[in-house]
N, CA, C and O atoms as a Maestro MAE file, in Angstrom:
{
 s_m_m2io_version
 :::
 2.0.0
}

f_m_ct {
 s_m_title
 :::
 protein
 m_atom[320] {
  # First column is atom index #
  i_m_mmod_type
  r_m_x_coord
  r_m_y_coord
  r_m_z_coord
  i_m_residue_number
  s_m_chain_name
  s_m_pdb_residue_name
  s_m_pdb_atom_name
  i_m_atomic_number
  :::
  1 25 2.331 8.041 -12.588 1 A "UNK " " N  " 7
  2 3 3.365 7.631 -11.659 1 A "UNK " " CA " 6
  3 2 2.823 7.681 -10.234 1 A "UNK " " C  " 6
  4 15 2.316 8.706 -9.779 1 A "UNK " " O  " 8
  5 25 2.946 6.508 -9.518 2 A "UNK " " N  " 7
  6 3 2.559 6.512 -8.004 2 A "UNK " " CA " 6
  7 2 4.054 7.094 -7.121 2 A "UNK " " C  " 6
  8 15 5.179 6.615 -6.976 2 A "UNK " " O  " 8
  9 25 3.572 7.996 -6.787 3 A "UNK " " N  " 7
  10 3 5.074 8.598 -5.433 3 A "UNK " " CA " 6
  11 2 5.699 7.467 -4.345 3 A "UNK " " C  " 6
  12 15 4.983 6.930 -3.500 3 A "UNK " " O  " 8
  13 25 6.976 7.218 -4.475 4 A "UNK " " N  " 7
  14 3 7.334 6.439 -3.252 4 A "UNK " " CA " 6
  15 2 6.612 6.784 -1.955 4 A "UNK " " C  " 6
  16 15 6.537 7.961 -1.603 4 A "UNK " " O  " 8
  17 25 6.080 5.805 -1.234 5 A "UNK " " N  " 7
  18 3 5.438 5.718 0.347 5 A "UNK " " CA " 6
  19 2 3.845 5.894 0.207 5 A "UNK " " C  " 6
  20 15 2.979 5.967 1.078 5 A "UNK " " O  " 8
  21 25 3.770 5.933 -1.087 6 A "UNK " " N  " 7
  22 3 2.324 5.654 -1.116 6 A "UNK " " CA " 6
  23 2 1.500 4.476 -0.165 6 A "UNK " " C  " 6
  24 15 2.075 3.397 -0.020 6 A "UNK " " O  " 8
  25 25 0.134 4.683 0.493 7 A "UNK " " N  " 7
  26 3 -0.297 3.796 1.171 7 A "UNK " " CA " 6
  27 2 -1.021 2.843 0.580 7 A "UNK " " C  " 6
  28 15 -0.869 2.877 -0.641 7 A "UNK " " O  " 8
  29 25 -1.840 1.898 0.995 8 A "UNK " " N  " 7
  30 3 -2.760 1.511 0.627 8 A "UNK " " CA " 6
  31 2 -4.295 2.289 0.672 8 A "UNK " " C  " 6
  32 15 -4.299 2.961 1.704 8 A "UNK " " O  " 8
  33 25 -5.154 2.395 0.193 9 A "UNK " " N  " 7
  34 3 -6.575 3.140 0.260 9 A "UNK " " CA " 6
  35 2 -6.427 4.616 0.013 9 A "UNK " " C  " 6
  36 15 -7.256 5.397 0.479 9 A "UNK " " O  " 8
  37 25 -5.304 5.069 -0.770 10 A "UNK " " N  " 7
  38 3 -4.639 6.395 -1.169 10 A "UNK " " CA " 6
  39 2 -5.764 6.961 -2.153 10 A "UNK " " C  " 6
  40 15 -6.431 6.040 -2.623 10 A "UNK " " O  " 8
  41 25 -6.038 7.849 -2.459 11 A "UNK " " N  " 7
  42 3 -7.142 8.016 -3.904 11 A "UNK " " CA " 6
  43 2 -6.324 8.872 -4.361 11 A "UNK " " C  " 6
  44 15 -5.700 9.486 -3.495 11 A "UNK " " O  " 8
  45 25 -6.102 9.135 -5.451 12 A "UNK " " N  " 7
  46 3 -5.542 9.855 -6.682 12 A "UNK " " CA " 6
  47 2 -6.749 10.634 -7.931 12 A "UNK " " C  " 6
  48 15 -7.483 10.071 -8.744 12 A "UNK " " O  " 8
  49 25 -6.591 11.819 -7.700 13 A "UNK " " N  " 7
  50 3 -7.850 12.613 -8.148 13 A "UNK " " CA " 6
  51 2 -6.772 12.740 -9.619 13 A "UNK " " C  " 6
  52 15 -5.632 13.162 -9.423 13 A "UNK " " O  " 8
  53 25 -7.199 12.355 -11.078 14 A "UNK " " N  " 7
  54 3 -6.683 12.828 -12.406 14 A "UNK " " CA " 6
  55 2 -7.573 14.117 -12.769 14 A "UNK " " C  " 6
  56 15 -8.754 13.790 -12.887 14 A "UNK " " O  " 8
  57 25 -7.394 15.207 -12.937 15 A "UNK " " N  " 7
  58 3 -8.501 15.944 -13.361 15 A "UNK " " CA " 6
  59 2 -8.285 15.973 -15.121 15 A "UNK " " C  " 6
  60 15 -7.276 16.345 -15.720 15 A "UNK " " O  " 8
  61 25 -9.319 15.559 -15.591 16 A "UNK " " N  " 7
  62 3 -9.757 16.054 -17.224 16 A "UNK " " CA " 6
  63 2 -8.891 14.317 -17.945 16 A "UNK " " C  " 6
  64 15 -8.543 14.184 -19.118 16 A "UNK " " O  " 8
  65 25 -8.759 13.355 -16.973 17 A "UNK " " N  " 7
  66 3 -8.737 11.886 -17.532 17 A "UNK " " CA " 6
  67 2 -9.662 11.313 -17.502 17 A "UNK " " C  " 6
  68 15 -9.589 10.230 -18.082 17 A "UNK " " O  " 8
  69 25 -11.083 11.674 -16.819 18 A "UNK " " N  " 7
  70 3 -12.146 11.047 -16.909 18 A "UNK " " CA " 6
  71 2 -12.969 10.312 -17.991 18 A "UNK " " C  " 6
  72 15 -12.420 9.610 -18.839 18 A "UNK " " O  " 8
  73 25 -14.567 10.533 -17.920 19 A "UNK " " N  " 7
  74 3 -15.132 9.404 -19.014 19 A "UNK " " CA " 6
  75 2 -15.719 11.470 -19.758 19 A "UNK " " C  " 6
  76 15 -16.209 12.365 -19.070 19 A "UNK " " O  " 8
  77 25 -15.455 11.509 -20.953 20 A "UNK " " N  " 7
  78 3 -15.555 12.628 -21.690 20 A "UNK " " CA " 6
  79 2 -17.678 13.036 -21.065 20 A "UNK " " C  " 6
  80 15 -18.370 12.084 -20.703 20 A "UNK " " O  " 8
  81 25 -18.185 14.295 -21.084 21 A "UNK " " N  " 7
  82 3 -19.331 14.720 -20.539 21 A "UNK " " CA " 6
  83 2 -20.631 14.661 -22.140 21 A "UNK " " C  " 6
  84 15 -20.382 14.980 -23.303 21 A "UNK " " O  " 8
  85 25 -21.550 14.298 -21.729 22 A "UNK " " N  " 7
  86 3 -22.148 13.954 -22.774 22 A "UNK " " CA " 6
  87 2 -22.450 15.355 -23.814 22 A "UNK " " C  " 6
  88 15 -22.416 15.520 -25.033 22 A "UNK " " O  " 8
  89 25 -22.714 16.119 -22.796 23 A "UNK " " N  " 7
  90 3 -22.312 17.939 -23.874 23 A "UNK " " CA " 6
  91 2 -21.339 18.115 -24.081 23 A "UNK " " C  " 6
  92 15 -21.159 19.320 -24.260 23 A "UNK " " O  " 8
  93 25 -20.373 17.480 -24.189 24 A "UNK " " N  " 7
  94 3 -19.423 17.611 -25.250 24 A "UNK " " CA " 6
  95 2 -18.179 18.705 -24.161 24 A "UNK " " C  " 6
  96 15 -17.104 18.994 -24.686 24 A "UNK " " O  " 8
  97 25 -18.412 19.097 -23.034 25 A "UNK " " N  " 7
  98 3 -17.949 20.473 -22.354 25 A "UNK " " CA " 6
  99 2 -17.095 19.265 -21.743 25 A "UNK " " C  " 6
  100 15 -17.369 18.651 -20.712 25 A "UNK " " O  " 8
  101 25 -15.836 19.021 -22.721 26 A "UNK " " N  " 7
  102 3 -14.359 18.202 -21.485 26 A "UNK " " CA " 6
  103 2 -14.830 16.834 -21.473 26 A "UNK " " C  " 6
  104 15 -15.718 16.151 -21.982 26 A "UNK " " O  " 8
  105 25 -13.708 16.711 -20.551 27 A "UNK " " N  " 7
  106 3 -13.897 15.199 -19.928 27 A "UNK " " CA " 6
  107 2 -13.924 15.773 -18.363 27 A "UNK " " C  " 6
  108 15 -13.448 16.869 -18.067 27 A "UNK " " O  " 8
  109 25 -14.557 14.866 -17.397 28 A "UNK " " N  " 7
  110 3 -14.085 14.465 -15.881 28 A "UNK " " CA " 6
  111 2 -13.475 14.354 -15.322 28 A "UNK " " C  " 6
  112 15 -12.459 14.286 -16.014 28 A "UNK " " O  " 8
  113 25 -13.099 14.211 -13.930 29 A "UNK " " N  " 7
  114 3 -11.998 13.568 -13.299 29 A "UNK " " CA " 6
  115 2 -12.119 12.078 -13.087 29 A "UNK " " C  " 6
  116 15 -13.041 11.376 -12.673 29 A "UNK " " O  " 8
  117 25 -11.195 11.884 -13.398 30 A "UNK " " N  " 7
  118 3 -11.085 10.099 -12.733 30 A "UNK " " CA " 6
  119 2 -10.320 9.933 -11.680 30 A "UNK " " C  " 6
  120 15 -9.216 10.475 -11.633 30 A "UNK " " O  " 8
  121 25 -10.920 8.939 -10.389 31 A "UNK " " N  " 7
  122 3 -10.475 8.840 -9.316 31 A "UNK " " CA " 6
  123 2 -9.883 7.007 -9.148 31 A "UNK " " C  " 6
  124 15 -10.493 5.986 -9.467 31 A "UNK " " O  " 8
  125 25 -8.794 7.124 -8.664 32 A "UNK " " N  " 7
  126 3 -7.771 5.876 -8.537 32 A "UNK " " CA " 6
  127 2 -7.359 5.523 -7.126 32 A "UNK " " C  " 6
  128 15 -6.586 6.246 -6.496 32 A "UNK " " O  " 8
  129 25 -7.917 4.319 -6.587 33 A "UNK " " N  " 7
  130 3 -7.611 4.400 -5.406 33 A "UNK " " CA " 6
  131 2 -6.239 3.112 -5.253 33 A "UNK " " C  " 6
  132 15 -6.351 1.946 -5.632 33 A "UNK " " O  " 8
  133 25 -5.272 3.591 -4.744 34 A "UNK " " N  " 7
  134 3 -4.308 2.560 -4.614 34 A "UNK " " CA " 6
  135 2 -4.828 1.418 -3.335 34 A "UNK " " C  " 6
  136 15 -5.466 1.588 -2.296 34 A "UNK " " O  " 8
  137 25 -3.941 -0.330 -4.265 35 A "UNK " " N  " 7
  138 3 -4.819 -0.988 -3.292 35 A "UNK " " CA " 6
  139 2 -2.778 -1.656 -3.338 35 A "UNK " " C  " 6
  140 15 -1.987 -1.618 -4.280 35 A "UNK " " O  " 8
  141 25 -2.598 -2.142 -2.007 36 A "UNK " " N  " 7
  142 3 -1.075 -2.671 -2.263 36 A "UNK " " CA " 6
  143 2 -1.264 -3.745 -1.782 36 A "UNK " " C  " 6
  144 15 -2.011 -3.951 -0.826 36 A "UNK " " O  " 8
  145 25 -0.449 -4.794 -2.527 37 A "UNK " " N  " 7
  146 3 -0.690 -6.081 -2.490 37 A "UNK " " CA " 6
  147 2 0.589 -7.178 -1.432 37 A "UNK " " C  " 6
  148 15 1.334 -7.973 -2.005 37 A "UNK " " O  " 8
  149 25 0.603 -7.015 -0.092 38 A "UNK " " N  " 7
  150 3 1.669 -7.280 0.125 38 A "UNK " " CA " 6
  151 2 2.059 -9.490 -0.055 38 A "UNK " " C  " 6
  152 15 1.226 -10.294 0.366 38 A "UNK " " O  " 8
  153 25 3.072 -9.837 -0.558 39 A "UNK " " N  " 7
  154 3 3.228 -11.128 -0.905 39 A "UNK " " CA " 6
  155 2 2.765 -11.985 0.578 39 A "UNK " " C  " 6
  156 15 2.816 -11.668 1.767 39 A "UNK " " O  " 8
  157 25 2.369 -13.033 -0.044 40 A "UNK " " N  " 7
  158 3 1.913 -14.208 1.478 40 A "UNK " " CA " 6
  159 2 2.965 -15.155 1.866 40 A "UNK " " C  " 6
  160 15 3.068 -15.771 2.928 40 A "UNK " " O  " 8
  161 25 3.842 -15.177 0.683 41 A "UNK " " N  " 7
  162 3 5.049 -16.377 1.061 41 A "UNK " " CA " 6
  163 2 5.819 -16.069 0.209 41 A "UNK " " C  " 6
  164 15 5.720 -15.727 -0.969 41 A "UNK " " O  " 8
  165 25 6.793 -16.252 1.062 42 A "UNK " " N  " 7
  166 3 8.732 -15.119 1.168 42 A "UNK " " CA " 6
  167 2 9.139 -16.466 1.527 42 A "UNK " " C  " 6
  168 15 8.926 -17.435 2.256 42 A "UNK " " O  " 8
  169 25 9.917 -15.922 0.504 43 A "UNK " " N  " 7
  170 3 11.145 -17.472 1.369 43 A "UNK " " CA " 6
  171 2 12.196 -16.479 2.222 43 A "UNK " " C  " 6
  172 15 12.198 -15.252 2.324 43 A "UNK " " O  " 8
  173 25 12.955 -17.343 2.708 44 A "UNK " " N  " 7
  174 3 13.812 -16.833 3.736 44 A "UNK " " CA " 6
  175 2 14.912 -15.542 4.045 44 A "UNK " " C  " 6
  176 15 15.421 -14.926 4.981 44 A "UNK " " O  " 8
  177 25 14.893 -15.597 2.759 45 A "UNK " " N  " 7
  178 3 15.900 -14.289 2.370 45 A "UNK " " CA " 6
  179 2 15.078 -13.610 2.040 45 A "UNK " " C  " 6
  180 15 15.679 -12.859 1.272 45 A "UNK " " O  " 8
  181 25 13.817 -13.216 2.059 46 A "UNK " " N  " 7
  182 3 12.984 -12.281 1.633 46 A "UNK " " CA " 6
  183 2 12.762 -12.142 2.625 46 A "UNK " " C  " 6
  184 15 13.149 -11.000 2.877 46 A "UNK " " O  " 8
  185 25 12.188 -12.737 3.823 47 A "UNK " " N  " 7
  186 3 11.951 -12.594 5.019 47 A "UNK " " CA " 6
  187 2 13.281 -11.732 5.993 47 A "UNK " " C  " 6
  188 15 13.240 -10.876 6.877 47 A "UNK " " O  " 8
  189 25 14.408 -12.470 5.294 48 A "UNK " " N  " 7
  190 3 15.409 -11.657 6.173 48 A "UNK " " CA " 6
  191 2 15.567 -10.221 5.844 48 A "UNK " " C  " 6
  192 15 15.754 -9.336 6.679 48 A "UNK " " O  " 8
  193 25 15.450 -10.006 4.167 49 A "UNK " " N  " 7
  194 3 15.637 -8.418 3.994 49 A "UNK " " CA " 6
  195 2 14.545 -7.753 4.579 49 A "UNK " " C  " 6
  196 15 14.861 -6.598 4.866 49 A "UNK " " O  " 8
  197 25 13.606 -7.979 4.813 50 A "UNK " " N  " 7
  198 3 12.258 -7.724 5.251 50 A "UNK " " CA " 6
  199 2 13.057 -7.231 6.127 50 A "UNK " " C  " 6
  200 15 13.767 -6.317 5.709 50 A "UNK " " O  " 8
  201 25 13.246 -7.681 7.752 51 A "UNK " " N  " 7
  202 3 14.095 -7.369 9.047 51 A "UNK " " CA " 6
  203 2 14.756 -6.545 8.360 51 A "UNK " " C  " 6
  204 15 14.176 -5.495 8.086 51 A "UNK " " O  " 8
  205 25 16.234 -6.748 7.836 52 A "UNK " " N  " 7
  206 3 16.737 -6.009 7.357 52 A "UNK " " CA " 6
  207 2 15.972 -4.294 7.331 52 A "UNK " " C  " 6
  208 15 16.509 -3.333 7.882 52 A "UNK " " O  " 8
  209 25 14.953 -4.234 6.748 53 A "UNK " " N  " 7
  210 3 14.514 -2.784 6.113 53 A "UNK " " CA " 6
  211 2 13.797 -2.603 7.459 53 A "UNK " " C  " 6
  212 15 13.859 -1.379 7.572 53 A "UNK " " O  " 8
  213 25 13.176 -3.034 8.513 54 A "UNK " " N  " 7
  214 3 12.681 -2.711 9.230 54 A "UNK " " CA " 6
  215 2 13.185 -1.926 10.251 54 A "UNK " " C  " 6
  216 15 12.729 -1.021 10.951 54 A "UNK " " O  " 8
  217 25 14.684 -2.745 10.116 55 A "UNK " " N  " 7
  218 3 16.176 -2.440 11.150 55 A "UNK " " CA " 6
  219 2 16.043 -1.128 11.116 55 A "UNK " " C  " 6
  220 15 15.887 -0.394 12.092 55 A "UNK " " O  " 8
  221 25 16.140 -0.625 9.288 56 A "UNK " " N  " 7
  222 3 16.537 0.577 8.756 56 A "UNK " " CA " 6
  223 2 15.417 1.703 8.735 56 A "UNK " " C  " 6
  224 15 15.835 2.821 9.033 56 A "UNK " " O  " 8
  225 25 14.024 1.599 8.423 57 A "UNK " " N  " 7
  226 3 13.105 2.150 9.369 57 A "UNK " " CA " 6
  227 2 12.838 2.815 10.731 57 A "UNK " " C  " 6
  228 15 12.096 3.748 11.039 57 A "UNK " " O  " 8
  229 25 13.794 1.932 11.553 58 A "UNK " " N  " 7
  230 3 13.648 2.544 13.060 58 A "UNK " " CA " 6
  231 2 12.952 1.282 13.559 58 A "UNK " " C  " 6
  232 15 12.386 1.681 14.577 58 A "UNK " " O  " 8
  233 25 12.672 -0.010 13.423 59 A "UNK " " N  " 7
  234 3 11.759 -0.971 14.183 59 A "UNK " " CA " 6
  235 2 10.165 -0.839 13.956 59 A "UNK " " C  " 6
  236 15 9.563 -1.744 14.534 59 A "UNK " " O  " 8
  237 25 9.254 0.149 13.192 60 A "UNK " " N  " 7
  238 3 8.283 0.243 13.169 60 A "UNK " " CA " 6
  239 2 7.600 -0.895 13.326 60 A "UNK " " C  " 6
  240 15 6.721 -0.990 14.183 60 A "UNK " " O  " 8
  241 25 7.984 -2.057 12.375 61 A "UNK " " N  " 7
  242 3 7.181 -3.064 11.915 61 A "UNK " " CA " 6
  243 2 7.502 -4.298 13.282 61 A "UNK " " C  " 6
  244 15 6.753 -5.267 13.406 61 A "UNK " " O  " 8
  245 25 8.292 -4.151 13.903 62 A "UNK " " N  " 7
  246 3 8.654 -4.707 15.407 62 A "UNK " " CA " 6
  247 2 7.393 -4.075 16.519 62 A "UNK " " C  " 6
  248 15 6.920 -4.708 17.463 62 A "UNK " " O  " 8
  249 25 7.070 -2.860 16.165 63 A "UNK " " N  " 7
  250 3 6.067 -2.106 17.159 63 A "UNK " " CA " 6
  251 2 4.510 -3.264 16.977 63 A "UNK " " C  " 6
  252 15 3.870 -3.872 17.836 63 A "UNK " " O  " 8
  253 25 4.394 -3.200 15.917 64 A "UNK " " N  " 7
  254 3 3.255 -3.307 15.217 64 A "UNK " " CA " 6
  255 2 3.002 -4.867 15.462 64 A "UNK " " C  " 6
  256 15 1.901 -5.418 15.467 64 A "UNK " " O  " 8
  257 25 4.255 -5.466 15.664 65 A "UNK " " N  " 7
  258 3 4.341 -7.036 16.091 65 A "UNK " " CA " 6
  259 2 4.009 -7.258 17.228 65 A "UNK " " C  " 6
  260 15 3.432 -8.317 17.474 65 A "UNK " " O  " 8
  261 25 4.261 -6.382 18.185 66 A "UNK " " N  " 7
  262 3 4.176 -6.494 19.461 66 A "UNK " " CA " 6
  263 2 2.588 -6.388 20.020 66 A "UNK " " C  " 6
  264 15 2.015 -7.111 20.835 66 A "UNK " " O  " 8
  265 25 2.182 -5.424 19.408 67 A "UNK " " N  " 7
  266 3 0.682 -5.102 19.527 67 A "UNK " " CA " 6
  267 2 -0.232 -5.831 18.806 67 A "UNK " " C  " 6
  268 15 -1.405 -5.569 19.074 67 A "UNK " " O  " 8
  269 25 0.044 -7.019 17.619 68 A "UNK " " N  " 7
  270 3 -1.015 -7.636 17.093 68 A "UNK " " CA " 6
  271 2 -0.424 -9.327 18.059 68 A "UNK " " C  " 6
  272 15 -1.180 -10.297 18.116 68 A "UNK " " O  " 8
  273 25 0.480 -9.332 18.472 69 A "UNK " " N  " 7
  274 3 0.858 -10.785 19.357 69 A "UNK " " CA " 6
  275 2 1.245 -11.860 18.190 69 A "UNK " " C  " 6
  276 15 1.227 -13.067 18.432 69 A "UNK " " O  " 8
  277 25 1.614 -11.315 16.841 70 A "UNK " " N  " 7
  278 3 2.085 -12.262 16.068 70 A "UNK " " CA " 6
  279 2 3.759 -12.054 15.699 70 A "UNK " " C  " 6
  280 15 4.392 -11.505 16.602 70 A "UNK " " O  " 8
  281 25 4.454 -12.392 14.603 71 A "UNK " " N  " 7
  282 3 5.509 -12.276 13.777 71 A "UNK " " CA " 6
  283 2 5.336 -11.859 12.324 71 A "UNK " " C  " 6
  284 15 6.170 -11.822 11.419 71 A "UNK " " O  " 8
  285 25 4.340 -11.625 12.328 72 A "UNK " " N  " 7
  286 3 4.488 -10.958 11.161 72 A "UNK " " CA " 6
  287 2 4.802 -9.727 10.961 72 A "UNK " " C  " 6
  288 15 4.134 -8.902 11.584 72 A "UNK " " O  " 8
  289 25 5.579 -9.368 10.312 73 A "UNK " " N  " 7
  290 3 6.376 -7.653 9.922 73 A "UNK " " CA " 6
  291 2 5.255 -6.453 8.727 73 A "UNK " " C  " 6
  292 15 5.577 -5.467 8.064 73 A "UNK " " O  " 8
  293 25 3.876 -7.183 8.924 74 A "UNK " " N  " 7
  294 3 3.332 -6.181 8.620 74 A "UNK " " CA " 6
  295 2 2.022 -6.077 9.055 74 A "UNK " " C  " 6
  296 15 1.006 -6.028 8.362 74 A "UNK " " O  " 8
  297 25 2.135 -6.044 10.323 75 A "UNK " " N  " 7
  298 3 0.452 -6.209 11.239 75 A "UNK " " CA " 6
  299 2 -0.254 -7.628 10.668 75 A "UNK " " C  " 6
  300 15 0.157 -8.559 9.975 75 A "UNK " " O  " 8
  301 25 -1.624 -7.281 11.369 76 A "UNK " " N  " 7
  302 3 -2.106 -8.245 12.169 76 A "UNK " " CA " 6
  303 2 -2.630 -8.867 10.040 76 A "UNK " " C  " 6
  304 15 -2.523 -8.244 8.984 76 A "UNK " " O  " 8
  305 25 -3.164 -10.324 10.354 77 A "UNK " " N  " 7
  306 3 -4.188 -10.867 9.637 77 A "UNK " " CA " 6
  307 2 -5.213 -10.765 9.148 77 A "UNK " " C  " 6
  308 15 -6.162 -11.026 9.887 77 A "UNK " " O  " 8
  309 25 -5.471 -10.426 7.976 78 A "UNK " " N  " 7
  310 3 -6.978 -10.233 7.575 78 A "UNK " " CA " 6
  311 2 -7.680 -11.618 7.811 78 A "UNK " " C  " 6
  312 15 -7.289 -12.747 7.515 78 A "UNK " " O  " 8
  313 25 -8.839 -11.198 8.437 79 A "UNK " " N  " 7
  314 3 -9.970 -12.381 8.440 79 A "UNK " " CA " 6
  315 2 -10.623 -12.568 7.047 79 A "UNK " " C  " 6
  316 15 -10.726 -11.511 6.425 79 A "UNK " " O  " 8
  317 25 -11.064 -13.621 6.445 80 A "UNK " " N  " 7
  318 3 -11.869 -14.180 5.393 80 A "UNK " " CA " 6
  319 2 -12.886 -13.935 6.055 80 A "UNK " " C  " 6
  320 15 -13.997 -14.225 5.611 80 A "UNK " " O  " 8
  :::
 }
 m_bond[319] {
  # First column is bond index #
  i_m_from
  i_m_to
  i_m_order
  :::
  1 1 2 1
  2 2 3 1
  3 3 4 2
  4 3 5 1
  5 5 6 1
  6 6 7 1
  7 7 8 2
  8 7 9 1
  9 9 10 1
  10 10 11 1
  11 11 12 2
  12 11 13 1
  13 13 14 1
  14 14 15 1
  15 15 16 2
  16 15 17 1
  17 17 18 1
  18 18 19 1
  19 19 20 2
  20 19 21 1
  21 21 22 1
  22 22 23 1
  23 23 24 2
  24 23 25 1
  25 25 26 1
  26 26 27 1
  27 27 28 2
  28 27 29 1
  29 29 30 1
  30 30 31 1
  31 31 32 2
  32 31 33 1
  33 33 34 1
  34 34 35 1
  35 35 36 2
  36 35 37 1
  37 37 38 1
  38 38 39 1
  39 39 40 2
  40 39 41 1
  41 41 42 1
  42 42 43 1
  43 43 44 2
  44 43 45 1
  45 45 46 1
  46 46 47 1
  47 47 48 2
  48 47 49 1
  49 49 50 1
  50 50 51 1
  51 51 52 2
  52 51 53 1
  53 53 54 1
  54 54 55 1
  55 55 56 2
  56 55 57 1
  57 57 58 1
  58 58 59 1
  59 59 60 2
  60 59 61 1
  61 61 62 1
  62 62 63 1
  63 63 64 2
  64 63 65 1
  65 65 66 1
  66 66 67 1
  67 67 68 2
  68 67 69 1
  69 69 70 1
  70 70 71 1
  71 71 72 2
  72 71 73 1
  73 73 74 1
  74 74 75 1
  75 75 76 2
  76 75 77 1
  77 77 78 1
  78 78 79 1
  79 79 80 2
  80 79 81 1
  81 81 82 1
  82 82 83 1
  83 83 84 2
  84 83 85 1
  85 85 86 1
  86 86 87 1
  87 87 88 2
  88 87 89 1
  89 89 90 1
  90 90 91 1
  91 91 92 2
  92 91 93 1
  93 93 94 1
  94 94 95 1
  95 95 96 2
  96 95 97 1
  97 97 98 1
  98 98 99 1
  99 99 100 2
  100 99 101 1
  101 101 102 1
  102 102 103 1
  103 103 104 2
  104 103 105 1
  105 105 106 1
  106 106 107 1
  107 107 108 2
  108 107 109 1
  109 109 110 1
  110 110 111 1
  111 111 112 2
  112 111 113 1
  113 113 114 1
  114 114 115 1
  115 115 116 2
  116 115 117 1
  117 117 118 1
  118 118 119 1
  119 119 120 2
  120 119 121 1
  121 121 122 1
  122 122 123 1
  123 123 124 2
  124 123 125 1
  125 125 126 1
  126 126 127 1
  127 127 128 2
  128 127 129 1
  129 129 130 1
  130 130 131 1
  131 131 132 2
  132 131 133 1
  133 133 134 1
  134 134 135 1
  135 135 136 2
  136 135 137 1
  137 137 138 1
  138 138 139 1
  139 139 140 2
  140 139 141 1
  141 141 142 1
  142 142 143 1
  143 143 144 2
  144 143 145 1
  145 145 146 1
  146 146 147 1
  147 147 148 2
  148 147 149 1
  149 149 150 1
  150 150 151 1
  151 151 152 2
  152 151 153 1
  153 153 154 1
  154 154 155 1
  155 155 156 2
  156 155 157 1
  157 157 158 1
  158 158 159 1
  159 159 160 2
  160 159 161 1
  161 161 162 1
  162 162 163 1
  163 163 164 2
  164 163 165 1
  165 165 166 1
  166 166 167 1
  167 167 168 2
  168 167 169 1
  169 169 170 1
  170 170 171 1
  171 171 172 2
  172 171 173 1
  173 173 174 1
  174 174 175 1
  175 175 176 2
  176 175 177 1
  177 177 178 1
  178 178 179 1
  179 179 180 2
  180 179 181 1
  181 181 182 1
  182 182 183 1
  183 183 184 2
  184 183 185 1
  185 185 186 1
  186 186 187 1
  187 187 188 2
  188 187 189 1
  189 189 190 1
  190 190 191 1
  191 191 192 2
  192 191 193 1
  193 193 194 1
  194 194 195 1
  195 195 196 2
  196 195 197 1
  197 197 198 1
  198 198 199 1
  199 199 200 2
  200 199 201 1
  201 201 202 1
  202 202 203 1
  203 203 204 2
  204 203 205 1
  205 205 206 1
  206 206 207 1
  207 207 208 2
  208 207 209 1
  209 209 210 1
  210 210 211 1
  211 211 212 2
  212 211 213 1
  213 213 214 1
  214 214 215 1
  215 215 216 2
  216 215 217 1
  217 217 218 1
  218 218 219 1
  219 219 220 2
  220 219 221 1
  221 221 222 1
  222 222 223 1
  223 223 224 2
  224 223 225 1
  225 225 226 1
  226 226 227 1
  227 227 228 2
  228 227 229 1
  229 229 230 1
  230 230 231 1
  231 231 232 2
  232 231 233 1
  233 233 234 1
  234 234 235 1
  235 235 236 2
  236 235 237 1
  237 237 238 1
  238 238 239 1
  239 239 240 2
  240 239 241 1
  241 241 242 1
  242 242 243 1
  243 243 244 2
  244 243 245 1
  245 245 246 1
  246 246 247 1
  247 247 248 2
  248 247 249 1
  249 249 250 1
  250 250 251 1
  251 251 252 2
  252 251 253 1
  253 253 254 1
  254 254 255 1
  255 255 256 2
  256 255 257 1
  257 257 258 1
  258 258 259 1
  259 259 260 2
  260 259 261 1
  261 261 262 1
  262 262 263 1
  263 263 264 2
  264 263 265 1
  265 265 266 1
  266 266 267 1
  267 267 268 2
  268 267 269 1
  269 269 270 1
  270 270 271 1
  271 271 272 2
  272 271 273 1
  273 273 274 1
  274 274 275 1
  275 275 276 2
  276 275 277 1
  277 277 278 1
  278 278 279 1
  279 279 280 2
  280 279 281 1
  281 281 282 1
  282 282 283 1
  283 283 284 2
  284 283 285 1
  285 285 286 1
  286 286 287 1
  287 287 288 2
  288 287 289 1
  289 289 290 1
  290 290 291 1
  291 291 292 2
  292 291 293 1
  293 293 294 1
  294 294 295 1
  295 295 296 2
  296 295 297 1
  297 297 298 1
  298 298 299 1
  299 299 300 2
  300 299 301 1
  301 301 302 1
  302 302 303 1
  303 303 304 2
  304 303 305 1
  305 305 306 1
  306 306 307 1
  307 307 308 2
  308 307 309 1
  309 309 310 1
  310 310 311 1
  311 311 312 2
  312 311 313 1
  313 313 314 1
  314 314 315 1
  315 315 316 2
  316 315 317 1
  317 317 318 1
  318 318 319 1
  319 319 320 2
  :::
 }
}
């Protein structure tokens, strides 16, 4: 189970889910790094609840607009 507010680039340490040790002593830990995928195209009412939750946030994602000089409600653009 991932915890609500998880970030992106989060790592999640499993201890003893790993790949089993060749002496036979257990298995490892396995490490999981969360990657979050946010959508590229919202139609309009997705866009509005978007605002909506931001409202309800406190404006964060309004801050974050202001400082990358775009509209988008979740920072700036990744470059290719």
């Amino acid at each position: 189970d991932v915890p609500a507010g998880t970030q992106s680039g989060t790592v999640f340490r499993l201890r003893g889910k790993g790949i089993p040790s060749l002496r036979g002593a257990g298995r490892g830990d396995q490490y999981v790094t969360v990657h979050v995928d946010i959508p590229k195209n919202l139609t309009a009412q997705q866009k509005e609840l978007v605002k909506q939750l931001d409202e309800a946030l406190g404006g964060k994602a309004a801050q974050t607009e202001e400082k990358s000089g775009g509209t988008r409600p979740f920072g700036r653009k990744k470059k290719k």
